[in-house]
N, C-alpha and C positions, 0 to 999 in steps of 0.2 A: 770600109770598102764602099763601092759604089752600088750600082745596083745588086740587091741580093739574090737573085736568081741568075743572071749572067754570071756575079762571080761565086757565086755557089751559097756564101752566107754574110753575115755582119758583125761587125764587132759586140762581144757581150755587152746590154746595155750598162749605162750606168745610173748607179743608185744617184737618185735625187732625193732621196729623204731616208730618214733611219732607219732602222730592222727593231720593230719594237720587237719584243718576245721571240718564239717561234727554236728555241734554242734545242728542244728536244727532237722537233720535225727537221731541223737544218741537219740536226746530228744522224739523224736516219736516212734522210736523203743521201747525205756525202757516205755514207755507209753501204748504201745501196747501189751508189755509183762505181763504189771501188770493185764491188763483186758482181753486178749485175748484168749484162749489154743492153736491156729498154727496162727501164723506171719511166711508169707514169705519172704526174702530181696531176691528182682529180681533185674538184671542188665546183661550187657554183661560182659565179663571174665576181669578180671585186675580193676574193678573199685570199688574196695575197698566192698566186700558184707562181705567177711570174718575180716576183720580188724575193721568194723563196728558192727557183731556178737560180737566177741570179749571184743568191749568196752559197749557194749548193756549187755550181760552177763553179766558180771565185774558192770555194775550200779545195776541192780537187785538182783543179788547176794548177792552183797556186803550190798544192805539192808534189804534183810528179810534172810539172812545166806540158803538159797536154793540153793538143793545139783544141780550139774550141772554133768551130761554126755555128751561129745561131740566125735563123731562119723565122723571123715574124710573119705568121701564115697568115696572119689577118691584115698585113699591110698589101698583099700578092694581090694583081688583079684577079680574074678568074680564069682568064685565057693562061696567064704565064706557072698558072697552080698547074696546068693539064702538063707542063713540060718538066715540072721542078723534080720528078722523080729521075729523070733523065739525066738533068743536069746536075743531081745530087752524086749519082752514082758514076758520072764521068769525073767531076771534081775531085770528088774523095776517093775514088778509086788507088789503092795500093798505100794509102797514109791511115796512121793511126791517130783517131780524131775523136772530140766528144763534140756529136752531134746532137744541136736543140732545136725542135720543134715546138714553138710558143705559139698557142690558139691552133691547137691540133684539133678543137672539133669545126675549127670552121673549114674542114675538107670532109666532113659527113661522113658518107659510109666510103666512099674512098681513102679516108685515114688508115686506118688499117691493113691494106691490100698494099699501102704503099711502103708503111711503116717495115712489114711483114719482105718486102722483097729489097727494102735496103740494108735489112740484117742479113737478108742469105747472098745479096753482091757485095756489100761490106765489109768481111770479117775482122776487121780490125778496127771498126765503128763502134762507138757506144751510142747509144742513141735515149736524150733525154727530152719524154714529152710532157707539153703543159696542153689540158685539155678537162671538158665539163663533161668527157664523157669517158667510158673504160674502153680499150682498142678492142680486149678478150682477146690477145696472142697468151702460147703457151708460155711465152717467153718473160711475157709483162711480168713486171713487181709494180704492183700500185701503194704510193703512198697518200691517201687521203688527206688533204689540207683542212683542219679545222680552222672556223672563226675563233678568237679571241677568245680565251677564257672572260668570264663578263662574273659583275658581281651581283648580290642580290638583292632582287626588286624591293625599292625602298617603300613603304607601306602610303606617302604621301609623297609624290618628285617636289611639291611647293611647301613640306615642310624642313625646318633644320635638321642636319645626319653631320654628324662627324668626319670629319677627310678623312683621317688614318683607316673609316672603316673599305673604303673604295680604292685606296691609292696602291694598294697591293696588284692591280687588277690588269692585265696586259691592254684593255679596248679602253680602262681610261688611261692609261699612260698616251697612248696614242692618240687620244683628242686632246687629251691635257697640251701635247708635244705640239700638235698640227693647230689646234685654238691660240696658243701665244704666236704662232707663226703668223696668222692672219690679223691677232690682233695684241701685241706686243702687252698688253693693260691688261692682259686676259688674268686672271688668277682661278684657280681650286679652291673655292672656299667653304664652309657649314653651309652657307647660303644657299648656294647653288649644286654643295655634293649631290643632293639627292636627285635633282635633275637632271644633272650628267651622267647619274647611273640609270636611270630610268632610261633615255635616250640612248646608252649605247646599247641596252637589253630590245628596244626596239627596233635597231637598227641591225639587231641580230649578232653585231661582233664578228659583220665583216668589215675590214678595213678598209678600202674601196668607199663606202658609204660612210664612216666615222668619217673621213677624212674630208668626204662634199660637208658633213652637218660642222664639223670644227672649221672647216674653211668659211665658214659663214658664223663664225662668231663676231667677228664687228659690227654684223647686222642686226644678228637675232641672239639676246643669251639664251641658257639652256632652258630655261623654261618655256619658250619663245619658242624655242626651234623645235621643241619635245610635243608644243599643241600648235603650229601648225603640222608637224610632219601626223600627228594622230589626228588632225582635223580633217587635213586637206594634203594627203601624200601623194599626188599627182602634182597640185601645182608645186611641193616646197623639192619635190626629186625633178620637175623636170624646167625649172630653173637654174642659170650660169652653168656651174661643175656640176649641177645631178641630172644632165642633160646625158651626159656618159654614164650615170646610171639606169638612165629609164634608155640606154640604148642597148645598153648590156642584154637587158630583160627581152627585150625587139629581138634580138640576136637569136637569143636563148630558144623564144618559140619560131622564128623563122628556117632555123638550123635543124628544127627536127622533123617529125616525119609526119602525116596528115592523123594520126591515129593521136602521135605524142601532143600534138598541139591543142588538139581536142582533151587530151587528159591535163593537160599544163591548164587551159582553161576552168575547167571544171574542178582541178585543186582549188582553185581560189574562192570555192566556199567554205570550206577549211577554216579557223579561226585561227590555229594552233597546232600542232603534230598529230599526224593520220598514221595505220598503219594499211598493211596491204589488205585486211579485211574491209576495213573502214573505205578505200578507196572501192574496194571491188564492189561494194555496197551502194555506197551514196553517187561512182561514175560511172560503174557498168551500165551504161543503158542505150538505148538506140545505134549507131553505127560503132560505138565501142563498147563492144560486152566487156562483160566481168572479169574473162580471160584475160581480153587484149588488153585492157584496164592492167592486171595486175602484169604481164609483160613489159607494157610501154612502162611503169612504174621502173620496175627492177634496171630499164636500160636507160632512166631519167635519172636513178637515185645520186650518183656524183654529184648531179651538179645541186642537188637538192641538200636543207641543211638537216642533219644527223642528229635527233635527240638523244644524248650522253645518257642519263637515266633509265630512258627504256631501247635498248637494240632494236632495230627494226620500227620504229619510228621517224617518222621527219616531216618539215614543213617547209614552206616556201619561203626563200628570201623575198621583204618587205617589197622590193620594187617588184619582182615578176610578180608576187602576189597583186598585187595593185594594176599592172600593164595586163595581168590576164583577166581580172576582173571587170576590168571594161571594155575588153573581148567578149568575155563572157554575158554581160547586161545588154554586148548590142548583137548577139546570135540571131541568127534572122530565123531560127528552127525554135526557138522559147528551151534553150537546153539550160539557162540561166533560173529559169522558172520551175523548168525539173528536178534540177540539182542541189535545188534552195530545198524544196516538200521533199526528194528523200534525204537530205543532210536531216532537215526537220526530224522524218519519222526516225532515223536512227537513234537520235540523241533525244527524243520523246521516251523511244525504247531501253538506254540506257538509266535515265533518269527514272524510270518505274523500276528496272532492275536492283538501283539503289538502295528506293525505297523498300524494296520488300527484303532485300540486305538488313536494313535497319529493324525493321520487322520481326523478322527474325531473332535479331541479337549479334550479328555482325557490324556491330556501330562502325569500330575502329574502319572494317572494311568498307563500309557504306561511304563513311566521311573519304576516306582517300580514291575510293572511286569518283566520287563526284567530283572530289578539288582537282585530279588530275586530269580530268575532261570538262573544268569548268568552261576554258574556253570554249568547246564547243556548247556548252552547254549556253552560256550566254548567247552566243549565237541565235538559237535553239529557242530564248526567251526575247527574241526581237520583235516587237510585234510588226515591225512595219516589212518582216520579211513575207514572202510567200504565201505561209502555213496562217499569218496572221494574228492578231491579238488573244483571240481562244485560245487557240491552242497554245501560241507563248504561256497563256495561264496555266494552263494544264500543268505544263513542265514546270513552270515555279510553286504550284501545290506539293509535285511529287518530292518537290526537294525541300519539301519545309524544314524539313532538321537540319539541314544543312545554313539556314538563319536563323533557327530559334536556336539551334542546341548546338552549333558551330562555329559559335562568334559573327558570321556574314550577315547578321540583322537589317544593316545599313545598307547592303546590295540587295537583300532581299526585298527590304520595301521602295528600291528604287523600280527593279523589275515589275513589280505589282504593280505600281501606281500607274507607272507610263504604260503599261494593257493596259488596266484598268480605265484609263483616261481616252482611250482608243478604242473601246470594247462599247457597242452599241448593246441598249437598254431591251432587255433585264442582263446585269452583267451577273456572271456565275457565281452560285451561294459559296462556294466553298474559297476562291479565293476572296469573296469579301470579307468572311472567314478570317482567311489567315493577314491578310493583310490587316484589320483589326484586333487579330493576337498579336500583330508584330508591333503594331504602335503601343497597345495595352501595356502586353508583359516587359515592354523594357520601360513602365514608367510615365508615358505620353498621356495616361489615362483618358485627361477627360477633352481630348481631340477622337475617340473611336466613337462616340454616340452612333453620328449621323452612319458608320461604316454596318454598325451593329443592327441598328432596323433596318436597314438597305437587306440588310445578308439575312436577318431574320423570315424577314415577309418573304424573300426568292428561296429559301431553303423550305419552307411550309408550301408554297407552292409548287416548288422542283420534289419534294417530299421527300428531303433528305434530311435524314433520322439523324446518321453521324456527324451533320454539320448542327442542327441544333442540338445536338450535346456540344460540341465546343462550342457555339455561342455559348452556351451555359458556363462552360469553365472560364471562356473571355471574361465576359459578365465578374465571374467569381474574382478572375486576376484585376480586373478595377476595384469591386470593393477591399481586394489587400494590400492594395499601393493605398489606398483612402484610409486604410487602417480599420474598416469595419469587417472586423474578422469576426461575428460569427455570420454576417450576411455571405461572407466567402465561403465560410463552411456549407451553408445552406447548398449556394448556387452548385458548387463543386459534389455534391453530393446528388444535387438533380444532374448535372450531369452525368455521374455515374450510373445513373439509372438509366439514362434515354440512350447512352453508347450502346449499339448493338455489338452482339459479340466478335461481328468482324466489321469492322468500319470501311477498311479497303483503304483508307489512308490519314494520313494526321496520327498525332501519338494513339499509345497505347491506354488502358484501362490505365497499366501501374503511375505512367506518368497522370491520372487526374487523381489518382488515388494520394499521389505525393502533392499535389497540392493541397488536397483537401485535410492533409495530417501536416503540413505549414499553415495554412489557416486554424486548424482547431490547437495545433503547440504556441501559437501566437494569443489565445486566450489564455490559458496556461498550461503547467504539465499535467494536473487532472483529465484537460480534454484529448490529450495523444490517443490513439487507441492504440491497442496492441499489434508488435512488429508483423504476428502472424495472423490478423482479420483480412477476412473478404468479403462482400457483401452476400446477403443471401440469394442463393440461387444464379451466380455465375459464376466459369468457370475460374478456375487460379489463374491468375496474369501469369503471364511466362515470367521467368526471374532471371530471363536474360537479359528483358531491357533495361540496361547499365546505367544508361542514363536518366533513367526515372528512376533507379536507384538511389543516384549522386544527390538528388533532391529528396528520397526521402532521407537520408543521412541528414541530411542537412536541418531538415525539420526536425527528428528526433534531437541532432543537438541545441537546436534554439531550446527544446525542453527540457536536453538537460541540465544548462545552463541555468536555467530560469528555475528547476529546483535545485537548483547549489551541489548540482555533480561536474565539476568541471573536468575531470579525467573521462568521463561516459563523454562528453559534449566535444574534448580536443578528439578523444580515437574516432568519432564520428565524421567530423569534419577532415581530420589526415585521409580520412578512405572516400568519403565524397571527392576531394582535389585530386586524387588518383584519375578517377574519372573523368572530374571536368577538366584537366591538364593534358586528357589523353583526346577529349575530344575538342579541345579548344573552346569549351562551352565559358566566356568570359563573367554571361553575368551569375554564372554559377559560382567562379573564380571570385569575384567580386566578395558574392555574398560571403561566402565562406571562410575567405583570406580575410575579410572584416571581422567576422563574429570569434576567430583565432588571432584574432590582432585583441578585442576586446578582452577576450580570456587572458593571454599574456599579460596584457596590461594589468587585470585586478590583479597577478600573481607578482607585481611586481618587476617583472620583465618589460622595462619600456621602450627600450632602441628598442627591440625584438618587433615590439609590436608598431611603432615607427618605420621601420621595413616594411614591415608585412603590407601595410595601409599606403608606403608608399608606393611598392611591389603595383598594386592593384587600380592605382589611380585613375589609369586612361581606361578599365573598364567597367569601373561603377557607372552606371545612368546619370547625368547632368543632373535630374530633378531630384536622386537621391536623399535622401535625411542624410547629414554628414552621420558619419561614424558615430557610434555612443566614443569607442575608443578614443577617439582623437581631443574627446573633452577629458576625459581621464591626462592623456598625455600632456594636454593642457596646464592642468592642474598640479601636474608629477614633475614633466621635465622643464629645463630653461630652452626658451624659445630657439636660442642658437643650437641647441643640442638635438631638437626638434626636428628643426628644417633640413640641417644638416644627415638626420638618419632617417628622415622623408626622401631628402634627392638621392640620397644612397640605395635605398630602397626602389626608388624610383626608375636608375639603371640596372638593377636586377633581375633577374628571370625568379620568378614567385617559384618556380621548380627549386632555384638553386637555393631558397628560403626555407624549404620545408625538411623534415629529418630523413633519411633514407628508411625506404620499408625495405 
């Protein structure tokens, strides 16, 4: 038809490209049409509401021959939108029709008033809307459009991953499909798996936006396209085709109400999924309280994207995040400034909660609290944010377990450094501290000097008691990488001393206690002392912390190994890896999947123990002594039988190596 508002509507569009996925949402929709008179498809802009319209129509249509009008509201000027209720209802009057309204929020709060009086002049109308926002009639069925199922975050996007582990995945099927469109040579390969998954996890697994980053594959491959869009997400969306994406996001905050747009802005300090506390907290403030915060929320949330894991969670798709954040930096009121220091104190707030979780003896819950607000929590350790370099430290002291006894070492000391590098002089005892246990204990040793007097002289100064006890155990953990284990016993025992009995942060007594019984079982099994000593005159370590447990396990089996109890030294080490498997603690994994690869080995068990040392490979320390094992297997096995139940080992989960408890 010609014009769509003279003659009432337009022909249903036609698909210009496939229907990847979508088969369970298509089946609900055409479900909801057969019984329904208004279904809404809600979703934020680019995720497919219209394309699923489409083939929703196209099923019901095509089986009971039902005449169809479709209505692109975003094509209407604004003058001819005031009439289109008019012309709706004189049109379709007395015909039985499936009427679609496509970009039904761009009539605002008018959507609804008008949706509402073509059902009651209609009655023989069905009425299907696409829209970022809910109408709230009694009438509505909403079905919620998700993004793409996405697969998961590949641990390096620049190193090799397997295809078959991603190609299950509906968001890469759909750049795989839209990248050979663009560039016919395009291929899926080990190469570049990881960075096409990486990329479509950033792009959120809305289709809309896979389809601008795949259309640009002749340009940029996926690694290309994966750092510029995390480099520079303004200029790589609002080039050629993402020009309709960074218009979408324009839309999104122009469409709504002066309250919402200030909340839209102010999400965008957000790293990652908020929920309605976390918004009422870190937005509430000046012309939109904490109220109006958590309303203008609840009538944003369609178009907003839905974390699957936690209900009542969600976060911004990539482009409005990005279009509202430099909204947000050019506020002429400094509400950019504001909303930076309380995202700050929140997750400052969080991150001490953690820690006293861990304290406690809530490891398991400490670790999954922090990893599931790490993004904010990175945030959080920006120093060039707001709150500033201090205080970024602050919050990566509170999370030290979370690097040293979490596997995150490697993030750990990249947060440190960049404060620390940014933090005018005298920078604070405690993370020089810890930044100095992070290089020490994984092995770095004799790079911590210069970190170790810095942190010494400003903790004697600051007169913090609890930081020169852990320089003392630092100190301890270089002489045991150097191999001078009783200078480690010493130092670890002065430490024990100087720890007062509440430190307020950093491990526990048990954890220095467990080093200092690894340094004295590394003399030999004479020097162990016994499971149940404490020093004189403080109180008992709590015996919940699990993880200075997993280490003294650990030391006890070096001794018992070393006196020829190999059955005492395996049950030790199986109830250690319980631990460090639960907390993700690798160089724990390390140790202890080695010294049980060693033990197999003298039993004559050598694939086993070729596993196991495989199993462990990416988390041993580079500067590590190889294995005693591995010279046994040396020795035992033939070198093809070797390598071959090394790479075996090497694709395995160390979980699925060890016996069931």
């Amino acid at each position: 038809m010609g014009d769509p508002v003279a003659d009432v509507g337009q022909a249903v569009p036609v698909e210009l490209s496939s229907f990847v996925g979508r088969r369970r949402e298509l089946a609900r929709a055409a479900s909801l049409l057969a019984t329904e008179r208004l279904v809404t498809l809600t979703g934020p802009a680019g995720v497919g509401k219209t394309r699923l319209a489409v083939r929703a129509v196209r099923t019901v249509t095509g089986a009971d021959g039902l005449d169809t009008v479709w209505v692109d509201v975003s094509t209407l000027p604004g003058f001819r939108r005031v009439v289109l209720e008019h012309r709706l209802i004189h049109g379709l009057a007395g015909r039985e029709a499936l009427l679609v309204l496509d970009g039904c929020e761009q009539l605002g709060e008018a959507a609804a008033p008008l949706v509402e009086n073509l059902l009651r002049w209609l009655p023989r109308v069905r009425v299907l809307v696409t829209s970022q926002r809910r109408l709230a009639l009694p009438a509505e069925a909403e079905l919620a459009v998700r993004p793409l199922p996405l697969p998961p975050a590949p641990p390096d996007p620049a190193a090799p991953l397997p295809v078959d582990r991603i190609t299950g995945f509906d968001a890469v099927r759909l750049y795989e499909e839209r990248a050979r469109g663009a560039d016919p040579f395009f291929e899926l390969t080990e190469g570049n798996a990881a960075a096409v998954a990486a990329l479509c996890r950033v792009l959120d697994g809305i289709p809309g936006a896979l389809e601008l980053a795949a259309g640009r594959a002749h340009q940029y491959a996926p690694l290309q396209a994966l750092q510029r869009l995390t480099g520079e997400p303004l200029a790589f969306l609002a080039g050629g085709a993402g020009r309709a994406t960074l218009v979408d996001a324009e839309r999104s905050l122009r469409l709504s109400s002066s309250a919402e747009r200030l909340l839209w802005e102010r999400l965008s300090v957000f790293a990652g999924p908020f929920d309605a506390a976390a918004v009422a907290e870190v937005c509430g403030f000046g012309e939109l309280t904490a109220d109006t915060a958590a309303g203008a929320l609840a009538r944003l949330a369609p178009a907003l994207l839905a974390d699957g894991e936690h209900p009542g969670r969600y976060r911004l798709p990539l482009s409005v995040r990005v279009y509202a954040a430099r909204r947000l930096a050019h506020s002429p009121d400094g509400d950019g400034h504001t909303a930076a220091l309380r995202h700050h104190e929140r997750w400052r707030g969080l991150a001490r909660r953690a820690a006293g979780l861990w304290r406690e003896g809530a490891q398991i819950q400490a670790r999954e609290l922090a990893v599931r607000e790490l993004a904010e929590l990175r945030a959080a350790m920006n120093p060039l944010s707001a709150a500033g370099p201090g205080a970024a430290l602050e919050v990566a002291v509170d999370l030290w377990f979370l690097w040293a006894a979490c596997g995150l070492v490697a993030e750990g000391r990249r947060h440190l450094e960049r404060a620390l590098a940014l933090h005018p002089a005298p920078r604070p005892a405690r993370a020089l501290w810890l930044a100095a246990w992070l290089v020490a204990g994984f092995g770095e040793a004799d790079t911590c000097d210069p970190l170790l007097v810095e942190a010494w002289s400003t903790a004697v100064q600051e007169g913090e008691d609890a930081c020169l006890a852990y320089l003392a155990h630092v100190r301890g953990t270089v002489a045991l990488w150097e191999e001078r284990y009783e200078d480690a016993a010493a130092e670890y025992a002065e430490a024990l001393e100087l720890l007062p009995a509440e430190p307020g942060f950093g491990p526990g007594r048990e954890a220095l206690r467990a080093a200092r019984t690894l340094a004295l079982a590394r003399t030999g099994p004479a020097g162990t002392p016994p499971e149940e000593e404490e020093a004189a005159g403080t109180p008992p370590a709590p015996a919940a912390d699990a993880w200075a447990r997993s280490w003294e396990r650990y030391a006890r089996a070096v001794a018992a190994s070393r006196a020829g109890r190999p059955v005492r030294a395996r049950t030790e080490l199986l109830r250690a890896l319980e631990t460090q498997l639960a907390l993700d603690d690798r160089l724990g994994q390390s140790f202890s999947a080695e010294l049980l690869a060693e033990l197999e080995a003298a039993g004559g068990r050598y694939e086993r123990s070729a596993l196991l040392l495989g199993a462990v490979r990416r988390a041993r320390p580079a500067v590590a002594r190889a294995p005693r094992a591995l010279g046994i297997l040396r020795d035992r096995m033939p070198p093809g039988a070797l390598r071959a139940a090394y790479a075996q080992g090497a694709r395995t989960a160390l979980r699925a190596l060890l016996p069931e408890s």
